[in-house]
Structure formats: structure tokens, C-alpha cells
PALO-694343 format. One record per residue (C-alpha): residue number from 0; residue in one letter; x, y, z. Coordinates in steps of 0.25 Angstrom, whole numbers, padded with zeros to 4 digits. Layout:
BEGIN
{seq:NUM; type:A; px:X; py:Y; pz:Z}
...
# end
This chain:
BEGIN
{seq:0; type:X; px:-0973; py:-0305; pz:0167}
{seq:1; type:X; px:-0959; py:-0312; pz:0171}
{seq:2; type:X; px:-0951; py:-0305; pz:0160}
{seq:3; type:X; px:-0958; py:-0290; pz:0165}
{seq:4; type:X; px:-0953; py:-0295; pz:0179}
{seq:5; type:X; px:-0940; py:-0299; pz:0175}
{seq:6; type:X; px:-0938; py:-0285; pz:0164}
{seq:7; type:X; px:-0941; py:-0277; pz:0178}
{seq:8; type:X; px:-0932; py:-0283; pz:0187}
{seq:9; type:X; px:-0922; py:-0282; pz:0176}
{seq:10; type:X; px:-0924; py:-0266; pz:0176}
{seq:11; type:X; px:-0923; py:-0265; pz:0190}
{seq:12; type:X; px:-0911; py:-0271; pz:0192}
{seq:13; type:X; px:-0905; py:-0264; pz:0181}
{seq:14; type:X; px:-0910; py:-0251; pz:0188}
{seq:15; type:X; px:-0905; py:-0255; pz:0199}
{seq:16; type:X; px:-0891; py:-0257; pz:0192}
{seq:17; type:X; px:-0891; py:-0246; pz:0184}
{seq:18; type:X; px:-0890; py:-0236; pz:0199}
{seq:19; type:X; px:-0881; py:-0244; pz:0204}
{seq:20; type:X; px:-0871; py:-0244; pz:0193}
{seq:21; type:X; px:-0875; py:-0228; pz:0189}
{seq:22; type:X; px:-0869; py:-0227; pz:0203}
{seq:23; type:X; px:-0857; py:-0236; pz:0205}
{seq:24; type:X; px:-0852; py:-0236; pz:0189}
{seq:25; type:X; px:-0846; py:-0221; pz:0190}
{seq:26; type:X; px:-0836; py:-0225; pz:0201}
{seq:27; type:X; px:-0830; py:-0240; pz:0196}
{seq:28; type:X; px:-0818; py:-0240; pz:0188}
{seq:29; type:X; px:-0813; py:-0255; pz:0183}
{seq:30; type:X; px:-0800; py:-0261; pz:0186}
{seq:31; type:X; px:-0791; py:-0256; pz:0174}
{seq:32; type:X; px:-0784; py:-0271; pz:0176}
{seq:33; type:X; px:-0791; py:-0281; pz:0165}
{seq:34; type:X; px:-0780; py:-0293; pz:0170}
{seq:35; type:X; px:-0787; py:-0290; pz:0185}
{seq:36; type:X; px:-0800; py:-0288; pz:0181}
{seq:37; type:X; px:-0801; py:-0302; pz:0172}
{seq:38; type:X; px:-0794; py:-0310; pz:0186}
{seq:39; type:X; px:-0806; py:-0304; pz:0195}
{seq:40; type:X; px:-0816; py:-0308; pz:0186}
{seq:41; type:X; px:-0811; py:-0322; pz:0181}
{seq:42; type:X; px:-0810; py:-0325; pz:0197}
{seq:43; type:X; px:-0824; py:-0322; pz:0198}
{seq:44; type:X; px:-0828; py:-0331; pz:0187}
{seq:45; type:X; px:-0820; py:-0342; pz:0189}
{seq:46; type:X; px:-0828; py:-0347; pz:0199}
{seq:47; type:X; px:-0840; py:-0347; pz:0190}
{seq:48; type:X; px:-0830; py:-0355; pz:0180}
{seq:49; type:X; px:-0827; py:-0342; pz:0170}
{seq:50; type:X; px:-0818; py:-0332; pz:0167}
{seq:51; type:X; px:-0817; py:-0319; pz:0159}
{seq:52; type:X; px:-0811; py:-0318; pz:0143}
{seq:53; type:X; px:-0806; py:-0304; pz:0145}
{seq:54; type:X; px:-0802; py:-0304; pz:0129}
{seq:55; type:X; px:-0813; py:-0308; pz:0125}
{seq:56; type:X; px:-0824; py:-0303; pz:0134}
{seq:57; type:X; px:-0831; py:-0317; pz:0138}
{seq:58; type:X; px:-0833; py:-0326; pz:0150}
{seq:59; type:X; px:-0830; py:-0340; pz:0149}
{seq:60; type:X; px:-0829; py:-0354; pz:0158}
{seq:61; type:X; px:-0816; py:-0360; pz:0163}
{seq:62; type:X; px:-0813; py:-0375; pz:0158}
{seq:63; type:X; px:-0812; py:-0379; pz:0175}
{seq:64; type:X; px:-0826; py:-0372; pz:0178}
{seq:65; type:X; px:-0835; py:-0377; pz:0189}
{seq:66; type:X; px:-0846; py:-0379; pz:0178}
{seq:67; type:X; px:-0838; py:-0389; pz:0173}
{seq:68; type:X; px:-0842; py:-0399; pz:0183}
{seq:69; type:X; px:-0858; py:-0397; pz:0180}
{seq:70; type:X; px:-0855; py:-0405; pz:0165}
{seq:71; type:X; px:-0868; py:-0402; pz:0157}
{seq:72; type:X; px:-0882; py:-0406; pz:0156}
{seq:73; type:X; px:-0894; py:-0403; pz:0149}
{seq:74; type:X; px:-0899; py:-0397; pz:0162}
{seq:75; type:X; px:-0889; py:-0384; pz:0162}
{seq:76; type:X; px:-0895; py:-0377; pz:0147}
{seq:77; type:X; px:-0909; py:-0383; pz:0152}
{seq:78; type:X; px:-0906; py:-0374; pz:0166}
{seq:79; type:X; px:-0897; py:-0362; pz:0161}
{seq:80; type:X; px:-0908; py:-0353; pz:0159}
{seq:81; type:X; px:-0912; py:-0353; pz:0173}
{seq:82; type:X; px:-0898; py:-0346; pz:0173}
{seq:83; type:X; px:-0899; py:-0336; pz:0162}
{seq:84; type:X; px:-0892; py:-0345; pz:0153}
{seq:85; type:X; px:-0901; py:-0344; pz:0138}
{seq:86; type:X; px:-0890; py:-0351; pz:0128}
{seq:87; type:X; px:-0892; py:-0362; pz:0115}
{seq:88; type:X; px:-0888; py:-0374; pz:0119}
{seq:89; type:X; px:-0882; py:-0384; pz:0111}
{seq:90; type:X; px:-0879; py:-0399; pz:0116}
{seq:91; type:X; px:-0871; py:-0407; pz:0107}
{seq:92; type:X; px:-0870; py:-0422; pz:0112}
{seq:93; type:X; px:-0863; py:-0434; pz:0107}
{seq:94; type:X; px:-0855; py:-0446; pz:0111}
{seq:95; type:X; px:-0839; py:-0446; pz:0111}
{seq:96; type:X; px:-0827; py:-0456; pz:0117}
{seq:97; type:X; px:-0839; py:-0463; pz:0126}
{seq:98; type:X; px:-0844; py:-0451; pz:0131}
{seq:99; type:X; px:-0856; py:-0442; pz:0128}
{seq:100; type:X; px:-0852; py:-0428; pz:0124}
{seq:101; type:X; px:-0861; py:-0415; pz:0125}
{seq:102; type:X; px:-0854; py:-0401; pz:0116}
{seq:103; type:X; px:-0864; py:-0393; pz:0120}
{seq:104; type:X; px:-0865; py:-0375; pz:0114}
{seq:105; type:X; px:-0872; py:-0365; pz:0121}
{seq:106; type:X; px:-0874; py:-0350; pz:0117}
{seq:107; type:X; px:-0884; py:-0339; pz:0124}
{seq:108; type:X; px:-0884; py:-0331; pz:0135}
{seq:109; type:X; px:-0880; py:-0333; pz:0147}
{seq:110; type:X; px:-0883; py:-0324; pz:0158}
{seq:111; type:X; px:-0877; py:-0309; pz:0154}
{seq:112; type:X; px:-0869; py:-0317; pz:0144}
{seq:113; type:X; px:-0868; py:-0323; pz:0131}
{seq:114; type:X; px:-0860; py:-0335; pz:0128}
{seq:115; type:X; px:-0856; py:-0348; pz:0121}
{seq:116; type:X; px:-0851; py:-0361; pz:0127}
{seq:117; type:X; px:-0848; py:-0375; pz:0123}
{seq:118; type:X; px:-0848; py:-0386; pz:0132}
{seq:119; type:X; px:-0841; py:-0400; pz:0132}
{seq:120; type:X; px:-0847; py:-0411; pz:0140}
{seq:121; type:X; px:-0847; py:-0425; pz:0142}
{seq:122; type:X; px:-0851; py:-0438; pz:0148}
{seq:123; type:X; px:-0852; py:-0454; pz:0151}
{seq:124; type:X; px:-0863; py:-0454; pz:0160}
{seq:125; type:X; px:-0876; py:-0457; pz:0156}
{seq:126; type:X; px:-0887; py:-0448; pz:0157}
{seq:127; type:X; px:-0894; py:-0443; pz:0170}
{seq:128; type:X; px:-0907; py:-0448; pz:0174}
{seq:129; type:X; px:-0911; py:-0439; pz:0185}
{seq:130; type:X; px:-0924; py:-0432; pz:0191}
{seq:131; type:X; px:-0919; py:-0420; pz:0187}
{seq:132; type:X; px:-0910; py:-0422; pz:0176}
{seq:133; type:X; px:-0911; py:-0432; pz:0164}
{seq:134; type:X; px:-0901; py:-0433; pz:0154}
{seq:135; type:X; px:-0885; py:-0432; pz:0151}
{seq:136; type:X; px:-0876; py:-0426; pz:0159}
{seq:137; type:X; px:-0863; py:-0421; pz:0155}
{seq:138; type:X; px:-0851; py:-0421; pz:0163}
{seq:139; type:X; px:-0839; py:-0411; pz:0162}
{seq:140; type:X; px:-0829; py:-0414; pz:0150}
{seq:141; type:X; px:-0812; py:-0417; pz:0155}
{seq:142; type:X; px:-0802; py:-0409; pz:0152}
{seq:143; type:X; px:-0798; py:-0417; pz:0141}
{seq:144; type:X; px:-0810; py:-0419; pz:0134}
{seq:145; type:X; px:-0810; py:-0403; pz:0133}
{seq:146; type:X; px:-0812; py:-0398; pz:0118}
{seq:147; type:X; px:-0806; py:-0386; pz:0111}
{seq:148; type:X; px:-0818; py:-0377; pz:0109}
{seq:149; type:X; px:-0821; py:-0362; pz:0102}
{seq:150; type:X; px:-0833; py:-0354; pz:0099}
{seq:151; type:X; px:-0837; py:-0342; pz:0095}
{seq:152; type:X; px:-0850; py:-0334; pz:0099}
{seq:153; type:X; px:-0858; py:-0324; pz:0089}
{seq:154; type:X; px:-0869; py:-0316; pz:0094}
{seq:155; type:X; px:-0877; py:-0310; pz:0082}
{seq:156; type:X; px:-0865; py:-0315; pz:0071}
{seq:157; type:X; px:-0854; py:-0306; pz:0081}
{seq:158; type:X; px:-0843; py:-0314; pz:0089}
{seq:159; type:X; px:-0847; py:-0312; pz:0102}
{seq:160; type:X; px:-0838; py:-0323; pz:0110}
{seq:161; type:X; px:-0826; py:-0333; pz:0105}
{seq:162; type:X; px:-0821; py:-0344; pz:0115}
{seq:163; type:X; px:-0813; py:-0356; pz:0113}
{seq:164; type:X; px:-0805; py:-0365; pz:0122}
{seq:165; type:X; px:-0801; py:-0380; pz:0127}
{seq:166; type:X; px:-0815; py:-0382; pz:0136}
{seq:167; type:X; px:-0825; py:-0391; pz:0140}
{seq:168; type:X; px:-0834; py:-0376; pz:0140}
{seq:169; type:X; px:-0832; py:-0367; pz:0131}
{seq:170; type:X; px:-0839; py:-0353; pz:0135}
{seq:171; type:X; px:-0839; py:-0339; pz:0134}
{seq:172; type:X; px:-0849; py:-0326; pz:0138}
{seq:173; type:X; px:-0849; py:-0313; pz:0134}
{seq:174; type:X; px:-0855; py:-0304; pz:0148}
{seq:175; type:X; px:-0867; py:-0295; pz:0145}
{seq:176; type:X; px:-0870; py:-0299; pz:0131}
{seq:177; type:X; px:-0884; py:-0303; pz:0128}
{seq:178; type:X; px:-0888; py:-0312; pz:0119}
{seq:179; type:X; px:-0901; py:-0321; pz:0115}
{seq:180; type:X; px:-0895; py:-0336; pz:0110}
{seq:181; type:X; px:-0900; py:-0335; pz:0095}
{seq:182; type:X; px:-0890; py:-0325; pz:0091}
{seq:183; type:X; px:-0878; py:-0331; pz:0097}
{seq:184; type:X; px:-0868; py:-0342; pz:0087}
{seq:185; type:X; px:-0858; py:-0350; pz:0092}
{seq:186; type:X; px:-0847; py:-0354; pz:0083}
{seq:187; type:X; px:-0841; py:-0366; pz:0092}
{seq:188; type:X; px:-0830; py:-0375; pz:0088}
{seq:189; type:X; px:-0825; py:-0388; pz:0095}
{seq:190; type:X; px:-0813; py:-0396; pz:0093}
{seq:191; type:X; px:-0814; py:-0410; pz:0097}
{seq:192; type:X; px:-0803; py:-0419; pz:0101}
{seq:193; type:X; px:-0805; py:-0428; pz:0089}
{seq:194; type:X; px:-0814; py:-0429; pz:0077}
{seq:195; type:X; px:-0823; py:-0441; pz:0082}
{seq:196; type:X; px:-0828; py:-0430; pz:0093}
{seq:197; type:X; px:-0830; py:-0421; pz:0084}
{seq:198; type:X; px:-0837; py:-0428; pz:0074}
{seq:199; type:X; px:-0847; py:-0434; pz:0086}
{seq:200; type:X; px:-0849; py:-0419; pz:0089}
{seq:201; type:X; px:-0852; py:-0416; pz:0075}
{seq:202; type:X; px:-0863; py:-0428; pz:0075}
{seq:203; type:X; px:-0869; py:-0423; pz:0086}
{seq:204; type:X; px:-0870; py:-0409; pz:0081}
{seq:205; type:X; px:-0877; py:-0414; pz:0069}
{seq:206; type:X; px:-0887; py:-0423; pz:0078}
{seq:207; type:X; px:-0891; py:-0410; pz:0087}
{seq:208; type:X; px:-0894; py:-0403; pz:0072}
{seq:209; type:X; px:-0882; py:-0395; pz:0068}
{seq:210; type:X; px:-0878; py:-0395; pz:0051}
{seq:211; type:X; px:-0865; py:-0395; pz:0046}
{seq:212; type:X; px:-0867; py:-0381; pz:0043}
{seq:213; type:X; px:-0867; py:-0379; pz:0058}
{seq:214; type:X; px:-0855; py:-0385; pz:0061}
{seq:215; type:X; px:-0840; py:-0389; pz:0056}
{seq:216; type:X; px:-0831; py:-0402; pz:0062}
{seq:217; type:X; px:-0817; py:-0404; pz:0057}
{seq:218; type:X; px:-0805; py:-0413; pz:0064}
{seq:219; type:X; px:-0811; py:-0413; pz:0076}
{seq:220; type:X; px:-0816; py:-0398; pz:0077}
{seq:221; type:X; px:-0830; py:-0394; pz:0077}
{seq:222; type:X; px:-0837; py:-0380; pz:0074}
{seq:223; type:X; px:-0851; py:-0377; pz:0075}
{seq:224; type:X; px:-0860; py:-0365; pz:0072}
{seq:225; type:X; px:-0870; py:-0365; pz:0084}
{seq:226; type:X; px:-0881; py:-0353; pz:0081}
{seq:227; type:X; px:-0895; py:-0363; pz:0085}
{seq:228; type:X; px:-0896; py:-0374; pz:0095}
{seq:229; type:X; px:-0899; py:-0388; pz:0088}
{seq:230; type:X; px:-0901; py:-0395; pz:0102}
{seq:231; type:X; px:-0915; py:-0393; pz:0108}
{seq:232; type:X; px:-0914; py:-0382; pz:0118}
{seq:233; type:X; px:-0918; py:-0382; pz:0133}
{seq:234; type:X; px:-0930; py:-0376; pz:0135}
{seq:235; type:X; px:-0927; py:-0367; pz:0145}
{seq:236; type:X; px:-0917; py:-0359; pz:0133}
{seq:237; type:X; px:-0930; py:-0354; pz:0126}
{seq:238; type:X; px:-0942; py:-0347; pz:0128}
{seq:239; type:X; px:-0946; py:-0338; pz:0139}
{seq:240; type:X; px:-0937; py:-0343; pz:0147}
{seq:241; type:X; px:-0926; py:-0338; pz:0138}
{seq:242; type:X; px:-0932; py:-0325; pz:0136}
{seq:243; type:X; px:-0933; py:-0325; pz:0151}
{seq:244; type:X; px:-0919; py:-0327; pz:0154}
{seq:245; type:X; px:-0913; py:-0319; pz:0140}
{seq:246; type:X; px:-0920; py:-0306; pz:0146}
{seq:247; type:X; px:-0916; py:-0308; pz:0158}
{seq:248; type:X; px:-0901; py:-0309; pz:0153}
{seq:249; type:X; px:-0902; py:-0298; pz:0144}
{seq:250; type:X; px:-0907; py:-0289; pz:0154}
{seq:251; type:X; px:-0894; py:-0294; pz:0161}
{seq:252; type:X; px:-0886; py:-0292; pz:0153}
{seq:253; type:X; px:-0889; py:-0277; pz:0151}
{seq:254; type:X; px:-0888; py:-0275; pz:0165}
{seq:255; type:X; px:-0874; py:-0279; pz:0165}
{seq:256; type:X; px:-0872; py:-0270; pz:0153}
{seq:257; type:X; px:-0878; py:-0260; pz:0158}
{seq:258; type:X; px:-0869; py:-0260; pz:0172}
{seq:259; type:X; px:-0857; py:-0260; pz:0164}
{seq:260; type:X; px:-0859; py:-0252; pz:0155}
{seq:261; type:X; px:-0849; py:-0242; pz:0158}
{seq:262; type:X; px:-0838; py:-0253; pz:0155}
{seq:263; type:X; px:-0833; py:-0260; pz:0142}
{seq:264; type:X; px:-0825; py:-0271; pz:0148}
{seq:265; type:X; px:-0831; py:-0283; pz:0153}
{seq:266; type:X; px:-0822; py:-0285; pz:0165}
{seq:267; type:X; px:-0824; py:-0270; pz:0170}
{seq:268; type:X; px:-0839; py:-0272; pz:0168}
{seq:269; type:X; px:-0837; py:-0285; pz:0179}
{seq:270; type:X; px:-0829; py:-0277; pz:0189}
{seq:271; type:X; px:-0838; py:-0264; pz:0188}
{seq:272; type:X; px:-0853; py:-0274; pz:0191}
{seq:273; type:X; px:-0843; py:-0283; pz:0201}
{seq:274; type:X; px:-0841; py:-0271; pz:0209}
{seq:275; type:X; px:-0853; py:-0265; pz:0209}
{seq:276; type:X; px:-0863; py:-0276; pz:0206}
{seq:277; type:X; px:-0858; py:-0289; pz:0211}
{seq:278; type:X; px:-0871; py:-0297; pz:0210}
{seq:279; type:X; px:-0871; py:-0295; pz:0193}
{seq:280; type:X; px:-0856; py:-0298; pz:0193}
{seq:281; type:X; px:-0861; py:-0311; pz:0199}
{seq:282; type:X; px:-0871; py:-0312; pz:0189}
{seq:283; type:X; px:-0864; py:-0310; pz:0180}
{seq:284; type:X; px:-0854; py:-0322; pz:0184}
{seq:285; type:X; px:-0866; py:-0331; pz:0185}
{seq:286; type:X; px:-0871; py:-0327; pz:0172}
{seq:287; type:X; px:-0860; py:-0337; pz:0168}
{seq:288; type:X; px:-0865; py:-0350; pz:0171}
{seq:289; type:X; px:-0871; py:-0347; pz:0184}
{seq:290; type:X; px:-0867; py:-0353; pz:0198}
{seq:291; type:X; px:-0881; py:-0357; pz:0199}
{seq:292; type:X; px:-0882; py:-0364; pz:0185}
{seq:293; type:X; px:-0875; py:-0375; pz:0189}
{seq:294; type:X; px:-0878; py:-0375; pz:0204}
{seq:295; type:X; px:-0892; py:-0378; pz:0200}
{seq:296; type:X; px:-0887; py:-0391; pz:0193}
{seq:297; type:X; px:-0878; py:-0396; pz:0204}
{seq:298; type:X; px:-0888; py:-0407; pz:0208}
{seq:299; type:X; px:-0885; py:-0411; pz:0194}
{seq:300; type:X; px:-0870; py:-0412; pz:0196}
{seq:301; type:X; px:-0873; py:-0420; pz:0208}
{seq:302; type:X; px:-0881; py:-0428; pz:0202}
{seq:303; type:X; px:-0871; py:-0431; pz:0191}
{seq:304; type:X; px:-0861; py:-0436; pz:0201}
{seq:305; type:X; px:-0870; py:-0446; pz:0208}
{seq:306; type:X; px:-0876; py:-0438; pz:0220}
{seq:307; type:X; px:-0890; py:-0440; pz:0222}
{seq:308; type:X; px:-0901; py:-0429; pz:0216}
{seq:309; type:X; px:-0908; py:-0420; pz:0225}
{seq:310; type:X; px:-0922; py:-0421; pz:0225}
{seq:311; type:X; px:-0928; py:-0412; pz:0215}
{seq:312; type:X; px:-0934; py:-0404; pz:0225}
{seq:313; type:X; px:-0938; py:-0405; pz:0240}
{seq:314; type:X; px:-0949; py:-0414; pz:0244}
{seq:315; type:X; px:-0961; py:-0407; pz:0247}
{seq:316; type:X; px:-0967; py:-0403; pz:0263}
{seq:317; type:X; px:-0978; py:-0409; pz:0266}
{seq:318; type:X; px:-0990; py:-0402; pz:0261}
{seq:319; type:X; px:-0998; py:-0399; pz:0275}
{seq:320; type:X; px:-0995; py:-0402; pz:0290}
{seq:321; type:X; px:-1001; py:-0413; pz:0299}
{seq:322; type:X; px:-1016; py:-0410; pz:0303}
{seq:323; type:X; px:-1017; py:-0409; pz:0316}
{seq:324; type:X; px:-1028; py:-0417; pz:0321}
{seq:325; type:X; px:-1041; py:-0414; pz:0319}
{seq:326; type:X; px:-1044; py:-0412; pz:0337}
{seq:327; type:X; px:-1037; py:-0415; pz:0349}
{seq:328; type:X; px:-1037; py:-0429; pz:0356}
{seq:329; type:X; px:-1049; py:-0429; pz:0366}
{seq:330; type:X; px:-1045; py:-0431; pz:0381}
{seq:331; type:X; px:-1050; py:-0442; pz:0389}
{seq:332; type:X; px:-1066; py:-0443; pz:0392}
{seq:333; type:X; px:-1064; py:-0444; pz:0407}
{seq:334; type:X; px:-1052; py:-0445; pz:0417}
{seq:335; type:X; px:-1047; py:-0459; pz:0421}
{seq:336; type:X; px:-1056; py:-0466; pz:0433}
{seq:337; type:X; px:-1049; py:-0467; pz:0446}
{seq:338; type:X; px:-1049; py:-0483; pz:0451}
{seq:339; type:X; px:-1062; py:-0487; pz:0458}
{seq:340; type:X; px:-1055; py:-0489; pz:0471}
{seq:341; type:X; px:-1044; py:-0490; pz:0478}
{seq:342; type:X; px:-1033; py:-0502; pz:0476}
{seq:343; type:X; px:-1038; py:-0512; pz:0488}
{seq:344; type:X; px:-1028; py:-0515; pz:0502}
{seq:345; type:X; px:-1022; py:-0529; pz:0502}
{seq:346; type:X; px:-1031; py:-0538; pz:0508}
{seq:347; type:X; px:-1022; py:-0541; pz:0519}
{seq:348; type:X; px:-1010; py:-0538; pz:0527}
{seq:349; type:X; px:-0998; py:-0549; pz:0522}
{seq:350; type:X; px:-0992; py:-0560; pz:0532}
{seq:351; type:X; px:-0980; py:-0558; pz:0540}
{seq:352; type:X; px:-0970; py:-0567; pz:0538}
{seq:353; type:X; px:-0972; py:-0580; pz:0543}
{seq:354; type:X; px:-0963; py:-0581; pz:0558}
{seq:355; type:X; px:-0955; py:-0569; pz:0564}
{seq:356; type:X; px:-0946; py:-0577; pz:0572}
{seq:357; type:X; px:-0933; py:-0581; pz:0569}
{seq:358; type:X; px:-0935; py:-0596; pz:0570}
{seq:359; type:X; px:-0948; py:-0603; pz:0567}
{seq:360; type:X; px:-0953; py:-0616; pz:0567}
{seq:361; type:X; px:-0953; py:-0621; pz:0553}
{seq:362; type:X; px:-0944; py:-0625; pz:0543}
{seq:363; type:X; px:-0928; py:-0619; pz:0543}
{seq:364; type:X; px:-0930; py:-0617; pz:0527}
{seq:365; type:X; px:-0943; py:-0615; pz:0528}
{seq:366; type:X; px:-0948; py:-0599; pz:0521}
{seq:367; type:X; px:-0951; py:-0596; pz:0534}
{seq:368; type:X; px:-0938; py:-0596; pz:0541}
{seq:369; type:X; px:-0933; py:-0583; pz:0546}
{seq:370; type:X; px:-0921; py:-0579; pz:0540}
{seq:371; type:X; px:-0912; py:-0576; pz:0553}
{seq:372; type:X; px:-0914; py:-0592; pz:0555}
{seq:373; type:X; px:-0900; py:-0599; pz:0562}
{seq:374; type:X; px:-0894; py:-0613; pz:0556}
{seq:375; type:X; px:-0898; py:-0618; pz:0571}
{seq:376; type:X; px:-0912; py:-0613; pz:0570}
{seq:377; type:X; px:-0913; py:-0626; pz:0562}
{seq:378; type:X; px:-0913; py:-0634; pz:0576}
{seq:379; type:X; px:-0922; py:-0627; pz:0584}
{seq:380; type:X; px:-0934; py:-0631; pz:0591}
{seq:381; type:X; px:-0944; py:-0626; pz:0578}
{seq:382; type:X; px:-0936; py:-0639; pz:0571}
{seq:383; type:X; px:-0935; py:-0649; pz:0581}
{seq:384; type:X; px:-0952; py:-0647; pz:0580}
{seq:385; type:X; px:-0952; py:-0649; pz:0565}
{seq:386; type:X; px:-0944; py:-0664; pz:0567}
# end
């Protein structure tokens, strides 16, 4: 049922194009400049880390891209066909100058291209241990450690790409061109900076299953014939969830092809859908390692540089409100009693002081004494009694 769903909406969009392009195609004419035309492309590629081989007609990464920074795991072939990315991968790991290395070879599809890479990488941390992640990480190599590196891409016995450089990433893709995996060789050579490398390469090639017949290593240089994967392969490269993504790029790719059809050159084809259908010129930029491919890993990257993992998902809301109680408090029975009577009188009037005079007969310091009592008070006749 999926693959009808996704044959439909792949028809209606190409309708959908196929008006469009009927309508606009008649009027565009591409800048005769090729030097202008290759500066305006490569400035919208750099920022996704590539640039444009107007000689030979391929895509490829800078050596200073922003993927550099993301190293490599195991995680990114396990995760590249959520991204339209079907390719052979073969990781080659072995141990060099106190460092684990990982040489790793890639050839498939990826998104409305075909390509090839080689990757460098290495590391002296030890392995992740993680909710989400288990395993090696490995981290970017330096400039110096960078290697010499060619190889040569065949699609059905023809040359269909040739790259070689001074990298830590070695890549190419052809736009447009569709291919399944198993009908692509690589001829790949590296050339290491001295042959104890190269023979810890070579043991290592033979540990992942490769004959001699397979591949060739003299003073310090290294050639393989890479046609099969020896390396177990991530699930998510086969099965229906290849078949899924390969239609899906096919079907891509001859949307693109059928938009520019009119033109032969690759950089006319990219001005012609830039100016007329900028969402598939984005599309087609991401096709070459996606914004989004290693945005969805950046919790790794933070993990690697000790910041703590998000949680793996958000804790979950409760799973029902409060009850509210079952009935409403009863009121009282009855009001509050007034008292039984009323609060009682004193039971008599209080006593006036005990004299109202100013002078009286009793003792000068006595309580009684009034207060406006004179010094000679002391001598009058109230005191001659009391002697």
C-alpha cells in the first residue's frame, strides 16, 4: 500500500512540474558566462561544505567543511537512509602511533546522485557507553595526519567518476544519475605516510575478509578493488527499506531530468530550476549530505564533548486528572445556640476611696494619705492624737 501511495504522489508532482516548466522553460535563457556561473553555485554550496568540478561534471566536499566536526560513528550509515542515502559501506579498523584508526568506503546513491567517498578518522577515547549510543566514536583527523587518496568510480564496467586529493574525505557525485549499489565498483588507492601504516591497513583488510586478489600494497601505497562489502552491513541498507528509499530516488531523479531536459550543461540545468523552482534546487543541495543528516545527530556531538544527554524523550503527562470528590461537604445540622441568658451585673457598686479630705487622721506614709499632703501636715492635731 505505501509504495502505490508514494508511486501517486510521485506522479503528481511530476504533473505538477511538467505545467510549470511547459510554461516558463520557453522564456529562460542561461548565463553564457561558465566563470559566473560556477562562482554562483560554489557560493551556494559552500555552506553545505561542496563545491562544483565544472571539468569534470561532479560535486565534491571541501577539506575545512562543517561535516568535519561531526567525526564518525556507526550511528550515521545505520541513520543515512532516513535521508535518502542507500550506499555499501565498508569500515576498515585498526590500530596505529597509539591511536585507533577507522578507513572507511562508501559507494550508492545518494539522493539524486551517485557517488564514492573515503573517509579518514581516528581516535584515543574509549568507546561511548550511552542510552542511545554504544560503541566508538571517531573524532576528525588533523591536518597533518591527512592522506593522499584517489579512486575511480565504474558504473556497469564504464568510468563514471575520478577524484583524487590530500583529504581526510575524499568524495564525488554525479547529479541526476541513478544507480542501484551492486552495479557500482570503486578502484580506490591510498598512500600512507609510511609502510608500517599501510601494512596495519593491509591486516586489517584481510581480517574484514578481503583476498589478495582484492587488493595491492607496495612502499606505503595501498590499492583496493572494492565491488562487495566484507563488513556486515546496517540493517536499514537493505530490504524494503531500500527498495522504499531507491524508488523514491529514482523517481527524483527523473523529475530532475525531466525539468532540464532542455539543457545539456549541468550548471545551466542548476540556474534554469533555481530560477524557476527554488524548492528542488534546495533539494537538490541537501541531497548532498543533508543539513538535517547531521542536525539529527547533534546530541551526539554534544555528548562527545562532555555536555550531559537529553533525555530520550519527554516524560510522559499524567494519565487522568484528579477525581473530584465523590459529593460536596454537608453544612452543619443546625445553627449555633445563642447563650442561655445574659452575662450577670456585678454584685455590687465598688468603694470610694477611703477619705476625701486633704488631711486625715492616720499615718503620714500610710496608703491612705492624700496626695496634696504638706511637709507641716506631719504636725498637726490628727498626729499629736496618735502620740
Amino acid at each position: 500500500m505505501l509504495k502505490y501511495i508514494i508511486i501517486a504522489s510521485v506522479v503528481l508532482v511530476l504533473a505538477v512540474i511538467g505545467v510549470v516548466f511547459f510554461v516558463r522553460m520557453k522564456k529562460f535563457k542561461p548565463n553564457p558566462n561558465k566563470i559566473q556561473q560556477l562562482d554562483e553555485i560554489n557560493k551556494d554550496l559552500k555552506t553545505a561544505g561542496f563545491a562544483y568540478d565544472l571539468e569534470n561534471d561532479y560535486f565534491y566536499s571541501l577539506r575545512n567543511c562543517p561535516q568535519r566536526e561531526a567525526g564518525y560513528c556507526s550511528l550515521y550509515d545505520e541513520g543515512s537512509p532516513f535521508f535518502n542515502m542507500i550506499m555499501d559501506c565498508e569500515p576498515i579498523t585498526f590500530s596505529y602511533n597509539g591511536k585507533r584508526w577507522l578507513i572507511e568506503l562508501w559507494k550508492g546513491q545518494y539522493g539524486i546522485t551517485t557517488g564514492a567517498e573515503i573517509g579518514v578518522y581516528n581516535t584515543e577515547r574509549e568507546d561511548i557507553k550511552s542510552e542511545r549510543f554504544t560503541g566508538t566514536f571517531y573524532e576528525p583527523i588533523s591536518d597533518a595526519e591527512q592522506l593522499d587518496m584517489s579512486f575511480v568510480l565504474y558504473k556497469n564496467g564504464k568510468k563514471l567518476l575520478k577524484r583524487s586529493a590530500h583529504h581526510w574525505w575524499l568524495t564525488a557525485f554525479k547529479l541526476g544519475e541513478f544507480s542501484q549499489k551492486d552495479v557500482l565498483t570503486m578502484n580506490a588507492k591510498i598512500s600512507f605516510p609510511d609502510e608500517k601504516m599501510a601494512k596495519c591497513f593491509t591486516d586489517a583488510l584481510i581480517a574484514a575478509g578481503y583476498s589478495r586478489k582484492e587488493f595491492t600494497s607496495r612502499r606505503g601505497t595501498v590499492k583496493i578493488k572494492y565491488t562487495v562489502p566484507h563488513s556486515p552491513q546496517p540493517h536499514t541498507q537493505a530490504g524494503i527499506q531500500e527498495d522504499t528509499v531507491q524508488l523514491i530516488n529514482k523517481n527524483n531523479c527523473a523529475a530532475y531530468r525531466f525539468a532540464t531536459g532542455k539543457y545539456d550543461d549541468t550548471l545551466d540545468k542548476l540556474e534554469y530550476i533555481k530560477s524557476f523552482v527554488p524548492e528542488l534546487y534546495e533539494f537538490m543541495l541537501n541531497s548532498l549530505y543533508a543539513k538535517g543528516f547531521f542536525e539529527a545527530f547533534k546530541w551526539l556531538i554534544k555528548l562527545i564533548h562532555g555536555k550531559p544527554e537529553p533525555p530520550c524523550c519527554e516524560p510522559e503527562p499524567p494519565c487522568c486528572k484528579p477525581e473530584p470528590p465523590c459529593c460536596e461537604p454537608e453544612p452543619p445540622c443546625c445553627e449555633p445556640e445563642p447563650p442561655c441568658c445574659e452575662p450577670e451585673p456585678p454584685c455590687c457598686e465598688p468603694e470610694p476611696p477611703c477619705c476625701e479630705c486633704d488631711c486625715c487622721c492616720c499615718d503620714p506614709y500610710d496608703e491612705c494619705r492624700h496626695t496634696s499632703m504638706k511637709v507641716t501636715d506631719l504636725y498637726d492635731e490628727c498626729d499629736e492624737k496618735d502620740f
